[in-house]
C-alpha positions in Angstrom: -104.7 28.3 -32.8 -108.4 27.1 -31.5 -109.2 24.8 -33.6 -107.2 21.5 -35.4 -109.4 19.7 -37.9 -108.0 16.2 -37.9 -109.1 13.9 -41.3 -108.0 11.7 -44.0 -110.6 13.5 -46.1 -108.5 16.5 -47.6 -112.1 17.6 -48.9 -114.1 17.1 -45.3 -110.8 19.0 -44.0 -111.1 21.8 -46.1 -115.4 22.2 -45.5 -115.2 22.8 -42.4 -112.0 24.7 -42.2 -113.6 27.2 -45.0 -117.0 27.3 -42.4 -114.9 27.6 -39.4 -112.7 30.6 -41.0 -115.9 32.3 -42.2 -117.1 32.2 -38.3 -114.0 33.8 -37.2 -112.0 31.5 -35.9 -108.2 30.0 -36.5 -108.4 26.7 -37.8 -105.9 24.6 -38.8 -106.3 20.7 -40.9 -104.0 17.8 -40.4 -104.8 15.4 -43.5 -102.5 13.0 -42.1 -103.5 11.3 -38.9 -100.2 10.1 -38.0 -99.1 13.6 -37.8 -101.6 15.6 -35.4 -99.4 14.6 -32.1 -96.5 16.8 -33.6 -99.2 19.7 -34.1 -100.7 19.8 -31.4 -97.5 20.2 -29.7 -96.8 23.0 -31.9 -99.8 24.7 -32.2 -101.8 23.7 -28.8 -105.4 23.8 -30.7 -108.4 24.7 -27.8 -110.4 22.1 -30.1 -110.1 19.3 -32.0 -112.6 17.6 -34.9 -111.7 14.5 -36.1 -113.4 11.6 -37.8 -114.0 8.4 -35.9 -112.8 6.1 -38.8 -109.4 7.0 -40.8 -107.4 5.3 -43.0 -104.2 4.1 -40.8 -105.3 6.1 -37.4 -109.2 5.7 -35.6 -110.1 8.8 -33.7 -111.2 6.8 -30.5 -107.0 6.2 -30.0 -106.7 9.9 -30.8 -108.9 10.6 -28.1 -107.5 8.6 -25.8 -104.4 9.6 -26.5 -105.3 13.0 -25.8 -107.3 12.7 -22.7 -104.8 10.4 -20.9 -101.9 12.9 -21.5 -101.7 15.6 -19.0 -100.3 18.3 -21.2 -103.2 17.8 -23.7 -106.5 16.8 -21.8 -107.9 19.7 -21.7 -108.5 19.9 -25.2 -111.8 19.4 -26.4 -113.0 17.4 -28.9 -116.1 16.5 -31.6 -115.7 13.2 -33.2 -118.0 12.9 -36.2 -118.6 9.9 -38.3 -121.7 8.4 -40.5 -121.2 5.4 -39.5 -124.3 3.5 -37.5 -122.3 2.8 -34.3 -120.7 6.0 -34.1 -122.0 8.1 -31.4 -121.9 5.3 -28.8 -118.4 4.6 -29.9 -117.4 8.0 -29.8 -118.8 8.6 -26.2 -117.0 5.0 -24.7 -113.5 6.7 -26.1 -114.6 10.2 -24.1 -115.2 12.9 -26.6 -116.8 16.1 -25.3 -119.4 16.0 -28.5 -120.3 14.3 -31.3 -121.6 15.6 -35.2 -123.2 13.0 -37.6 -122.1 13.2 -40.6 -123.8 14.3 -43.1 -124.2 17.5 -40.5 -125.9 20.6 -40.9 -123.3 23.7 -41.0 -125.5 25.3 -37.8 -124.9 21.9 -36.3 -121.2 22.5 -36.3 -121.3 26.2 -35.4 -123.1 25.3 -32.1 -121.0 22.7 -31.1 -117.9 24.2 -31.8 -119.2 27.3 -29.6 -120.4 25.8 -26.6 -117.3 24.0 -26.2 -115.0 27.2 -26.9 -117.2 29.3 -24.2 
């Protein structure tokens, strides 16, 4: 799999899974935060794109969690979030990108392929 999509939002989940898939790629959601760790074992996405706040899990301890394991640090990953704060936030907890939400579907496309290159 390239790509894990990794939200609370069943509904964000599925939009960009559905863009994604129309791209070409293989994309895969986790709706539940708590359970990405156990995918990504299992599926070893090349990318991740998760949402900075989640109900139970925040994506900045996702992304630490997955830049300070050896096994998994070379995985890339967008963070995306409305909120004001965000992108600074997002940068501090050493994402490779960042998408605002509301985002443009081009927006998306571009990030996601310049990091797969």
């Amino acid at each position: 799999m390239e790509i894990l999509i990794v939200d609370d939002n069943k509904d964000i989940c599925q939009l960009i899974e559905s863009i994604l898939l129309s791209e070409g790629y293989n994309v895969e959601s986790c709706f539940n935060p708590l359970q990405f760790s156990e995918i990504i074992k299992q599926t070893q996405p090349k990318l991740i794109i998760t949402d900075l706040l989640m109900s139970g899990y925040d994506g900045r301890t996702l992304t630490r969690e997955i830049k300070e394991n050896a096994e998994t640090q070379h995985i890339k990953i967008i963070m995306m979030s409305a909120h004001p704060d965000a992108k600074k936030l997002s940068e501090k907890a050493g994402v490779d990108d960042f998408l605002t939400k509301p985002f443009e579907i081009d927006d998306l496309v571009t990030k996601v392929e310049n990091l797969l290159k």
